[in-house]
C-alpha positions, -999 to +999 in steps of 0.1 A: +000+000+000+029+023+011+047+016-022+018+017-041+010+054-028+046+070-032+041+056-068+011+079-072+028+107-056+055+103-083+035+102-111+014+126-101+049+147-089+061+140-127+023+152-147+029+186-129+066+188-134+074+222-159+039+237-150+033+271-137+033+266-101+028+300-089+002+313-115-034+305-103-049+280-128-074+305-135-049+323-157-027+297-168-037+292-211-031+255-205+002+255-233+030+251-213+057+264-227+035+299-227+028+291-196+064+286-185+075+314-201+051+337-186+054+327-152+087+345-154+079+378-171+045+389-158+032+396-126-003+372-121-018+390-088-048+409-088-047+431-115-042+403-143-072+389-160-078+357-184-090+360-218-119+342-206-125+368-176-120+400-201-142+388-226-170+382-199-163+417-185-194+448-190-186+480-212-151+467-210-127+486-232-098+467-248-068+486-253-036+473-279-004+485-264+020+472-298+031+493-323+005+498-354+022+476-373+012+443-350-026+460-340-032+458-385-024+422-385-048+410-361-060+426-329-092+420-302-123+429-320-128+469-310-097+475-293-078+506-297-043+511-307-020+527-282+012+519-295+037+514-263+071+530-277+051+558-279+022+554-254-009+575-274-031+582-241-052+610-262-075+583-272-085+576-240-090+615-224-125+612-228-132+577-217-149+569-177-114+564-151-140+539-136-149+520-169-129+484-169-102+486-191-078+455-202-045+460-215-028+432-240+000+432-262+017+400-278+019+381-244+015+408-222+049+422-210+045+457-227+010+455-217+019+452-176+039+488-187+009+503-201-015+500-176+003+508-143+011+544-168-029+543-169-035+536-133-013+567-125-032+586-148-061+582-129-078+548-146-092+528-116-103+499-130-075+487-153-062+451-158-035+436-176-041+404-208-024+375-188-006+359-215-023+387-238-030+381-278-015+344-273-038+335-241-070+349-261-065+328-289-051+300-276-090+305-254-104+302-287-113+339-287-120+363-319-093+381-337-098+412-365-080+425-391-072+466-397-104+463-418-129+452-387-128+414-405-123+384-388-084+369-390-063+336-381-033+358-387-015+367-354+015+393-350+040+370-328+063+401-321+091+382-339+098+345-345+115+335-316+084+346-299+058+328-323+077+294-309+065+297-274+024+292-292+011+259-312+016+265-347-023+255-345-029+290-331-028+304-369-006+317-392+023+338-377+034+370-386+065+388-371+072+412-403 
């Protein structure tokens, strides 16, 4: 019985071996090598969100924080582009501090940046894309094109990046 337990331990030991241990499941986007590689860049407290927990969100507003060049490839349907090298908060002076407000990039490192720059501007309600364009389409979520059509083409940021998502995911672009 003893042997037979520490057996199961093992196993079970082994089937959660490389997974994100410190990243509530909640957020996780259940590809681990994302997964692993997220667990090291961005912060999964509070103020991070799922792509299944944004999209259920009221009046939320979806902000891009990549360069134009990534938001025209493929971007959440109706969010607005504001770039991150050069953060373009104009297009948000008129919007509620209170409404919610979710932040993605690629996989959601620039993101992070943005909104703690919108939190000190006042934005109350403002949460970060765990895992970002990756974690919403690995969810299964919708993606648009510059021209408000839907897309299977996702910007990966560059090709090293595209690696860490199935090639399932769609057809990568990093140029």
């Amino acid at each position: 019985m003893k042997r037979a337990l520490a057996s199961l331990l093992f196993v079970l030991s082994l089937a959660t071996c490389g997974r994100a241990q410190n990243v509530p499941a909640r957020l996780q986007t259940g590809y681990d090598q994302l997964d692993q590689k997220l667990e090291k860049l961005i912060s999964a407290d509070e103020l991070a969100v799922s792509a299944k927990e944004a999209a259920s969100l009221d009046n939320v507003l979806f902000l891009d924080a990549r360069e134009s060049f990534e938001y025209d490839v493929s971007h959440l349907p109706g969010a607005i582009n504001i770039g991150y090298d050069n953060l373009n908060l104009k297009t948000v002076k008129d919007v509620d501090k209170s409404r919610p407000v979710v932040v993605y990039c690629t996989v959601g490192y620039r993101s992070e940046r943005a909104a703690k720059k919108l939190r000190k501007r006042g934005f109350t309600n403002v949460y970060n894309l765990y895992g970002s364009l990756y974690a919403w389409k690995l969810a299964g979520l919708p993606l648009e094109d510059a021209n408000g059509k839907p897309t299977e083409r996702l910007h990966t940021y560059n090709e090293k990046w595209g690696s860490f998502v199935p090639d399932s995911i769609g057809e990568k672009v990093w140029e």
